[in-house]
N, C-alpha and C positions, 0 to 999 in steps of 0.2 A: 922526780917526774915533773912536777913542777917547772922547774929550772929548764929540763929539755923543752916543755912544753912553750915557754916564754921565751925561748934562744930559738924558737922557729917562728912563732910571731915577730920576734925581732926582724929576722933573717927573711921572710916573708914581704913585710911592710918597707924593708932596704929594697928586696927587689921589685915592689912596687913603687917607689918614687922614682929611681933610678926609670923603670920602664916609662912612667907619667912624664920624666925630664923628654927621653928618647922619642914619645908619641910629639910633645911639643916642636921638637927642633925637627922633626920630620914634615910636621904640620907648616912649618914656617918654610922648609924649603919648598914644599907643594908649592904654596902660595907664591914665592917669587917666581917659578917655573909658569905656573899657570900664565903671571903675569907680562913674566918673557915670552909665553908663545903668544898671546893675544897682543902683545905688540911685533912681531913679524906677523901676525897674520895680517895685522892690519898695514907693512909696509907694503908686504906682498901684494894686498890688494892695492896697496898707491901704485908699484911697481906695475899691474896688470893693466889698471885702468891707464897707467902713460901709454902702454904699448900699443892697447887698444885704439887711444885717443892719436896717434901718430898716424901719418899721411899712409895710404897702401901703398905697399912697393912695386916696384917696377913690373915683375912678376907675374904673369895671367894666371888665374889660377884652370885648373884642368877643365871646368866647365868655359872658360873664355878661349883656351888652347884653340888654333886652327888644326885640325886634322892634317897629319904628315899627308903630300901628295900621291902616296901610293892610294891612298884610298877614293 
């Protein structure tokens, strides 16, 4: 009884270190992702503000539009 009881403790303590490796390397990729989106988020934002900051086009928009002449 002994012996089975110790070869589960064993067997137990395996599957917790193995799980503690698996929580770490998950841990680490969170972190790089995290880090990956907060840098496109911040190109996105450079990306937005050029667009923003660019001359208007040519284009009226629907409030400067002249009404077709049927009206």
């Amino acid at each position: 009884m002994n012996n089975a009881l110790q070869s589960q403790i064993d067997e137990l303590e395996t599957k917790i270190a193995f799980q503690d490796a698996t929580i770490e390397e998950l841990n680490q990729e969170v972190i790089k992702l995290n880090d990956l989106v907060a840098r496109q988020q911040y190109q996105m934002q450079l990306i937005v503000d050029k667009l923003l900051a660019m001359e208007p086009s040519n284009i009226a928009t629907q409030a400067e539009e002249t009404p077709p002449p049927h009206y």
